[in-house]
N, C-alpha and C positions, 0 to 999 in steps of 0.2 A: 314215453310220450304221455302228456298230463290231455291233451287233447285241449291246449289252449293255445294263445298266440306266445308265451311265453316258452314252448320246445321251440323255437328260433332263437340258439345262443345267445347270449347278450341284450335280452329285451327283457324288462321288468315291468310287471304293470301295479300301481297302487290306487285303493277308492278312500273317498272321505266324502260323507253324505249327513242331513241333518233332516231325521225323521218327519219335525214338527215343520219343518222349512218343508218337505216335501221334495229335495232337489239333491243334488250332488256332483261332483265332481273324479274323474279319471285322468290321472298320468300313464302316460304310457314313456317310460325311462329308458335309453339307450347307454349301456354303458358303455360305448367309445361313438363319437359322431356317426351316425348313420345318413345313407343317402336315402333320398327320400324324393317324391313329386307326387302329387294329386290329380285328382280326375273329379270336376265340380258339374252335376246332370240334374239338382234339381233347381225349380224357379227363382228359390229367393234363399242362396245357402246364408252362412253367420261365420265369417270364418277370420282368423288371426296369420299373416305373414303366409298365405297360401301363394301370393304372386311370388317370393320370395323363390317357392319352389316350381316356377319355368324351368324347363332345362334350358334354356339360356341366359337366366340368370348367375352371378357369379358364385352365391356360398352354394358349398355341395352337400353339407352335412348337418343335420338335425341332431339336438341334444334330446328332444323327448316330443311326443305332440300330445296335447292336451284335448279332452273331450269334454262336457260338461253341459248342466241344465244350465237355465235361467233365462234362454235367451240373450241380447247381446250384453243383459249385464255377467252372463256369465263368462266372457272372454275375458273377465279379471283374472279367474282362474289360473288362466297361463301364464300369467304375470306372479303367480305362488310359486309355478313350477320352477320357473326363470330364477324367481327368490335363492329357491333349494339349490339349485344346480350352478349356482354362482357361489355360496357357499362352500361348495363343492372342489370350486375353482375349474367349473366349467364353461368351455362358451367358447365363440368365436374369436382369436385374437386379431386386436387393433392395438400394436404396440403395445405399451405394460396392460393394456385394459380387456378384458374376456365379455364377451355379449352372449349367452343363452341363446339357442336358437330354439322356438318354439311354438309350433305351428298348432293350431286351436281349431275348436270349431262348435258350433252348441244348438245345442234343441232348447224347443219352446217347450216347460213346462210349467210358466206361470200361471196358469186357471186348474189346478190340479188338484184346487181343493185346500193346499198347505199355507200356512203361513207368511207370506211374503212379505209384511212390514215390516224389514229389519232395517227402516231408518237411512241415515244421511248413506250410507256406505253399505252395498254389497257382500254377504259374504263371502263370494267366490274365489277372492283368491288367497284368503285361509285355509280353505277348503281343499285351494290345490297347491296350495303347500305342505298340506298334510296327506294329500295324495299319494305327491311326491317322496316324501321322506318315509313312506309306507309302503313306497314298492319293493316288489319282491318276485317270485317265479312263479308261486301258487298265491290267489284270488278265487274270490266270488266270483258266482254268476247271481243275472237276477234284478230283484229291485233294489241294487247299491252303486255308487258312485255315480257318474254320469245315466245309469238306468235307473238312479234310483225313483223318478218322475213320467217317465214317457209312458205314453198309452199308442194304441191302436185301433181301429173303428170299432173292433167287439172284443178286445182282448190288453190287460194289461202290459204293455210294452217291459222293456228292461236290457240288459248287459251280457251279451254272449260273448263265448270265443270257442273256435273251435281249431287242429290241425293237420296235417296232413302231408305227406314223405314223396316226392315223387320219383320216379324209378332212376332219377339218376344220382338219389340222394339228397335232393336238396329236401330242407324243409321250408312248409309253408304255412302259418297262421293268420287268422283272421281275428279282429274284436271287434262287435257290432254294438252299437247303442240304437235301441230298435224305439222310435217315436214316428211310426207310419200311418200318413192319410189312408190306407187301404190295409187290407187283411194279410193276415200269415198265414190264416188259416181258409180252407176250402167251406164256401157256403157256410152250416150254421157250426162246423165246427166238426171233431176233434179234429181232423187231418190237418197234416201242413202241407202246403206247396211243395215246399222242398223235399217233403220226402223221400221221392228219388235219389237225393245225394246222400242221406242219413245213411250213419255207420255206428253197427252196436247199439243201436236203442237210442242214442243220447239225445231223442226227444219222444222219447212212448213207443218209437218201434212199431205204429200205425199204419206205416202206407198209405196208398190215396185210397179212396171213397171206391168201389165199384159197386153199383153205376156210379157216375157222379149224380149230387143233387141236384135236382132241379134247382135252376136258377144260379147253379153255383157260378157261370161265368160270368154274370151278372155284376161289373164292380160296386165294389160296397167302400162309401168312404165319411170321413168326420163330415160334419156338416161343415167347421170352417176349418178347410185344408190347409190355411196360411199358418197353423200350428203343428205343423209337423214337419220331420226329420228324419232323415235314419244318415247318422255316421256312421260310417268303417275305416279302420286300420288295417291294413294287410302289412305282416313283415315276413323275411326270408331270408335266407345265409346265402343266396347265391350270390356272385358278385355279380352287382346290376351297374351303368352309369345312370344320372339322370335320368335321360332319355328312356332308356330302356324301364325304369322305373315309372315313367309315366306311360308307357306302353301297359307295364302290369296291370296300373290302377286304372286305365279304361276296360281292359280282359277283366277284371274283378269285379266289375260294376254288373256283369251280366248278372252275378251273385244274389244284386237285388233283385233283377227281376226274374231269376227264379224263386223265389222267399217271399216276394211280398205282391200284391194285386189288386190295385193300378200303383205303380210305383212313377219317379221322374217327373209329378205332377207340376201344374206351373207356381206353385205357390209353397211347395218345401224346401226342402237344400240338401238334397241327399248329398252327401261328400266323400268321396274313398280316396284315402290317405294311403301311399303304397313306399317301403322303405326295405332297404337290402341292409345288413349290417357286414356282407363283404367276406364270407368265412369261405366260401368255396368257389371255386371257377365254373360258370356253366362249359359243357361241353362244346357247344353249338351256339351261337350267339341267336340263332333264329328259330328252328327245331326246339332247342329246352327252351328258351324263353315262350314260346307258342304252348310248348307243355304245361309248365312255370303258372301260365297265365290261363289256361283251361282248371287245374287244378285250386289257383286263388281262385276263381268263380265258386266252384263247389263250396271251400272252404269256408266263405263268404256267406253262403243260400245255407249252411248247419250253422254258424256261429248265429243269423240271426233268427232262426227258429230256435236254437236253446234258450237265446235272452229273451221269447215269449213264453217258453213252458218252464221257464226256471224263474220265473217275477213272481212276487207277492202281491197282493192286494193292498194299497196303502188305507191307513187306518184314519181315512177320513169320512164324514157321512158322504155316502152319495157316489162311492171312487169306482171307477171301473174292475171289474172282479179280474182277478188274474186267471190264466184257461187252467191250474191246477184248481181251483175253486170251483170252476164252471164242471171242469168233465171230470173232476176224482183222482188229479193226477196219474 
């Protein structure tokens, strides 16, 4: 277990980011069509082909979903990934012709400080197509690919995953791109939220605050909230349908709101992308899936406290400090 979303067979994740651009891009690579459906909780998400994934829509299977800065110029990105995976000789067939299926979604991190006049054409979906053709099993955390931009009210944002087995075998991972109106962290800091689910240290091994600070309930948020985000992917081997896959990603959602605080605001787009690649039978269609989807929550509230204590500071004047900078790692 690498403790990412990648111990779920068959999922590969690649980043391709551009320092001076301040921004980046993430695939998340299926290697055989996976089922998939989302769960959209925040005010104003950014998203590519998510209606697609209704469970009553008719395609069942996603070739890769793409995550990515820029805002809505970053939904080019997924049109790289599409690039790659066509290539590939992947995609949906329609008689001799194959269509990429792939599902997007992107944080605002145009005021970030970076360079953003790159002219008639967007980077983005260069970017994800080099993503793409970069994925792999093991990946960064941190400030790269689609983390490589986001910030948080007092703490540099960025790219987690974390994972997790649950007793009847299945496995469960999460990847978060953490760009949130509110904190990860309790009052002025070091503890995270989530620390309760943390396993083995793999964000400082801190615990909460006892007592808690004054003031720590206190939400603390950006001044303008209309620039945030936080995406999640959850994947998993158990066989899910549709349906049952958009059950996960509403169970998964709780993930943020243990992680982050004031989360679901009216002006973000928080997104949880939820996908089975079909390797094992759940036992119970109701019991494991209930399990399934207690255990995404968890795995969800660690993946996005890693991607704040594993960010870097970007090297611009003025940039929000990442929380290794702040509290000494």
């Amino acid at each position: 277990m690498r403790n990412l979303i990648t111990d779920v067979a068959g999922v590969r994740v690649g980043h391709a980011e551009d320092l001076r651009l301040g921004s980046g891009s993430t695939a998340i690579v299926f290697d055989e069509p996976a089922v998939g459906s989302v769960d959209l909780r925040g005010g104003a998400p950014g998203t590519r082909e998510s209606a697609l994934l209704d469970p009553a829509q008719t395609v069942e299977g996603v070739d890769a979903i793409t995550l990515s800065g820029g805002s809505a110029f970053g939904l080019d990105a997924a049109s790289g990934v599409q690039a790659w995976l066509r290539e590939q000789g992947r995609g949906f067939a329609v008689g001799p012709s194959r269509v990429p299926i792939v599902p997007a979604a992107i944080v605002f991190d145009l005021n970030n400080g970076g360079d953003k006049n790159w002219g008639r054409f967007p980077p983005y979906r260069e970017l994800g197509y080099a993503a793409a053709a970069g994925a792999a099993a093991d990946f960064r955390l941190g400030s790269v690919g689609a983390g490589t931009g986001p910030t948080t009210v007092n703490c540099k944002g960025g790219l987690g995953s974390a994972s997790a087995q649950s007793a009847d075998g299945h496995i469960v991972g999460a990847l978060a791109v953490v760009n949130a109106v509110g904190s990860v962290i309790v009052g002025p800091g070091p503890w995270f939220w989530a620390a309760p689910f943390e396993q083995h240290g793999e964000f400082g091994g801190l615990g909460l605050p006892n007592p808690f600070p004054s003031g720590a309930l206190e939400p603390r948020t950006k001044i303008t909230p209309r620039v945030s985000t936080t995406l999640v992917a959850v994947a998993t081997d158990a066989v899910l349908s549709k349906a049952q896959a958009k059950r996960l990603a509403i169970m998964a959602q709780s993930g943020l709101s243990r992680a982050i605080y004031p989360v679901h605001t009216p002006l973000d787009g928080d997104v949880v992308f939820a996908v089975s690649t079909g390797r094992k039978p759940l036992p119970d269609p109701m019991l494991a899936l209930t399990q399934l989807g207690a255990l995404a929550a968890n795995v969800v509230a660690r993946a996005i406290a890693r991607g704040v204590f594993e960010a870097s500071t970007l090297p611009f004047p003025g940039a929000l400090r990442s929380w290794k900078d702040q509290f000494g790692g």
